[in-house]
N, C-alpha and C positions, 0 to 999 in steps of 0.2 A: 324265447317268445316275447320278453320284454322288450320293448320298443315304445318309449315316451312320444316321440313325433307322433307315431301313429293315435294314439291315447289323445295324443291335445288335437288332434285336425278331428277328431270323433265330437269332441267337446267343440269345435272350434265353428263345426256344420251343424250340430243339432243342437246347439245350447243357445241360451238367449247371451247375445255381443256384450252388453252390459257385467251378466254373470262372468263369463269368463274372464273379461279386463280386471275384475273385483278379484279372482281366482290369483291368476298370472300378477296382479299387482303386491298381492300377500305372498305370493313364493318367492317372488325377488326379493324384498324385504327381508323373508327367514332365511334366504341364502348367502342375503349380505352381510344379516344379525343374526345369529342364528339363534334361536329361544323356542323351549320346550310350550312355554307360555302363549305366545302366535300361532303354533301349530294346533296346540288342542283351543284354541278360541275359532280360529279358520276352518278347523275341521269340524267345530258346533256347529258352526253358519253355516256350513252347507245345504242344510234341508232347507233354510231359510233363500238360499239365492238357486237353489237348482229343484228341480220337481221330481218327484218318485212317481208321478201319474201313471203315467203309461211308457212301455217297452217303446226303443227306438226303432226306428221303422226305416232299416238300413236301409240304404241304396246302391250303396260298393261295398261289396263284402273281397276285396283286391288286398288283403293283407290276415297275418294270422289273427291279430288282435281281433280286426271286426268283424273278422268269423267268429270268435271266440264267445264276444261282447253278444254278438245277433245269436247263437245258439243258445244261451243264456238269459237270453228275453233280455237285458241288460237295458235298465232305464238311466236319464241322465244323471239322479244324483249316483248313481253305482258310479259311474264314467267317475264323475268330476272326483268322489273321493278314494278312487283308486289313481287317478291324476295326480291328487296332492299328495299322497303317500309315497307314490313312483317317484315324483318330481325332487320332494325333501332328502330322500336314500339318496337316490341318483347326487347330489350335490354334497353332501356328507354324508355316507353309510356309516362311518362308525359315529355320530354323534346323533344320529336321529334313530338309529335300529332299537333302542330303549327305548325310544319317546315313544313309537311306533308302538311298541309293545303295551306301553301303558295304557296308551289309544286304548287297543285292544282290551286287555284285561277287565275295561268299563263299558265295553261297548254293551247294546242294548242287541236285542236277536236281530234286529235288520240289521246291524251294521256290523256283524258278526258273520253271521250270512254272505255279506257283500264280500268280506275278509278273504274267508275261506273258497270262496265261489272262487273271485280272482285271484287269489293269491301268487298262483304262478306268473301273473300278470307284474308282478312286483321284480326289482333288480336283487334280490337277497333272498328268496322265497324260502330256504333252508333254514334263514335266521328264525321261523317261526314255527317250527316243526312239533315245538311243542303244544302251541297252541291248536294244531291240528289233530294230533295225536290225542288232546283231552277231549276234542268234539266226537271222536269215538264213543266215549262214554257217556254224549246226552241223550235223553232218550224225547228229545225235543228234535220230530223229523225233517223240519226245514234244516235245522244246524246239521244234522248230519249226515243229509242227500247234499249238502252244499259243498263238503269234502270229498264224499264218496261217493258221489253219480256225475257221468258225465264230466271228471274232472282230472286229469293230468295227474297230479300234482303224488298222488298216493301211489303212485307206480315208479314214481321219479325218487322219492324221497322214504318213503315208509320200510324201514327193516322187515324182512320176513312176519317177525311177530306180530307188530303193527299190522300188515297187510291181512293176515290173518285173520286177526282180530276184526278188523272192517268188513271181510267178507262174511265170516259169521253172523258178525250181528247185523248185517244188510239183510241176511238172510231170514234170520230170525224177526226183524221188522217187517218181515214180507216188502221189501224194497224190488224193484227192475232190476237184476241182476246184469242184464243184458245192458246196463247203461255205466257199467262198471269198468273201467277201461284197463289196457293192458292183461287181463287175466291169463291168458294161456302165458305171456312172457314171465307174471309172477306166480306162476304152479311152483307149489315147492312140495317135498313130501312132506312134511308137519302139518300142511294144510290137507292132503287127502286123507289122513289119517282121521283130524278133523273131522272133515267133511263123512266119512263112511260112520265113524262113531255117531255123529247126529243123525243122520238119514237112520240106523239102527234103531235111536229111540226115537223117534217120528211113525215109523213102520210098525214098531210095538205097542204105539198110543193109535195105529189104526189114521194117520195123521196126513197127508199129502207133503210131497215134497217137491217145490220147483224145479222142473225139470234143470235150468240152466245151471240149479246149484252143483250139479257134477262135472263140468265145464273142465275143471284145472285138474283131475284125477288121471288123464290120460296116460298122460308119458310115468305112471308111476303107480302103474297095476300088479298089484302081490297076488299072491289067492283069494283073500277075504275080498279084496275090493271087483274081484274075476267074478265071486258067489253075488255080488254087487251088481255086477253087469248083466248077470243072468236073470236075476230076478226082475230086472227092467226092459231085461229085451222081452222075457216070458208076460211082463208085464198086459194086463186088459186097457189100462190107460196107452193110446196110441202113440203120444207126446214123451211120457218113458221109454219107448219103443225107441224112439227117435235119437233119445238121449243115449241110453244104452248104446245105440249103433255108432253115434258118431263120437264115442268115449272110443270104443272099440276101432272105429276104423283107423281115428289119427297115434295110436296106443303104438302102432310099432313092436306089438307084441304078439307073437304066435300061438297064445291059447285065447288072446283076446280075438283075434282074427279067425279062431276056429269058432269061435263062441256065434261070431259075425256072420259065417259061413252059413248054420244054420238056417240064416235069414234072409235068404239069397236077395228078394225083393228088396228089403231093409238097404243090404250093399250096397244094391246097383243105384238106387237113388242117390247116397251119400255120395259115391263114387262120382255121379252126374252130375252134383251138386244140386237136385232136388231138393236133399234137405242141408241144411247147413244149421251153425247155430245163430246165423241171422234170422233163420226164418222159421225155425222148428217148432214155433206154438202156432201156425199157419194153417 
């Protein structure tokens, strides 16, 4: 997904001509010289030479980046100071992936935000894993819809546990589930296990639980998570119904598909792709 060219012709169309020669004139410099000291100075100024007003207001979205960028509402200073980070890696990775770091570990929540948002956008994105992994634990929702929604990066790089861990407490945040990417590829069983243990005490506090949160249980249905399915397809909520069903129909499993059977109407929809889990709160 990284791609500098693309990153600077973004900055190069929607930034003020001035900004960007000031931008471009400090990266040669640190690629000539290279100093921790220039970098975290350039990368103060930024707010100073580039604006956070308002999102960019694409017009070619003809590359991943500016899809990426425009999905993300992505305003210019975002642009410019994942530029200069892209830009410094790119020219020395191994003397700037600390400096980088340092960046980070002072950063203020926009610029932490901007970090984690793009980060896949970076040539090293792995180098910071941990930094992503601690944004698990803020319970500061911009920091940690900025990892875990709508973002790559946690599917690409996150161990089981990790991953785990994000989808939990997405959940428990009452987060968009559904903006959680990769999920059915990171189903693991430790997370449906998880997942059935909490739906238990939810049910027993009398408590609702997001239909999408049952998403990853599919291909990894025991009996307990079977009594699971049944209590959602029997369920009065129509939206459990749903869920239930289409747990069961991708399950590949022959009591989960008798459980399904049941529900003939239920089937035939999932089957026809009436319901999906794009659309199942519809």
């Amino acid at each position: 997904m990284h791609n500098r060219e693309d990153i600077q012709n973004i900055l190069i169309k929607y930034g003020k001509p001035e900004s960007f020669a000031w931008l471009k004139d400090k990266i040669e410099k640190m690629v000539g010289n290279k100093s921790s000291k220039d970098l975290f100075m350039t990368y103060s100024l930024l707010n100073v030479k580039f604006t956070a007003s308002k999102p960019i207001s694409f017009d070619d979205l003809g590359n991943d980046n500016s899809r990426y960028f425009n999905a993300h509402k992505a305003n210019i200073l975002q642009v410019a100071r994942i530029y200069l980070l892209s830009e410094v890696l790119s020219q020395d990775i191994e003397f700037y992936t600390p400096k980088v770091a340092n960046i980070i570990q002072v950063a203020d929540t926009g610029e932490l935000e901007t970090f984690l948002k793009y980060l896949v956008l970076l040539p090293n994105p792995e180098a910071y894993k941990q930094t992503a992994v601690e944004a698990l634990r803020t319970n500061i929702a911009i920091i940690f819809d900025a990892i875990s929604l709508n973002n790559p990066y946690p599917a690409k790089y996150f161990n089981d546990q990790q991953w785990n861990q994000m989808y939990l407490k997405a959940a428990f945040m009452e987060r968009d589930l559904s903006e959680i990417e990769s999920v059915d590829e990171r189903a693991n069983e430790d997370l449906t296990r998880i997942i059935s243990d909490y739906a238990h005490e939810r049910w027993a506090a009398s408590r609702k639980i997001d239909p999408m949160f049952w998403r990853p249980v599919s291909k990894f249905l025991n009996e307990e998570l079977l009594n699971d399915m049944n209590v959602l397809l029997e369920s009065e909520d129509v939206i459990e119904n749903k869920s239930g069903a289409l747990c069961c129909y991708y399950s590949e499993n022959d009591k989960a598909m008798a459980l399904l059977n049941n529900k003939p109407e239920l089937k035939h929809k999932v089957a026809d792709g009436q319901i999906s889990w794009n659309t199942i709160k519809q």
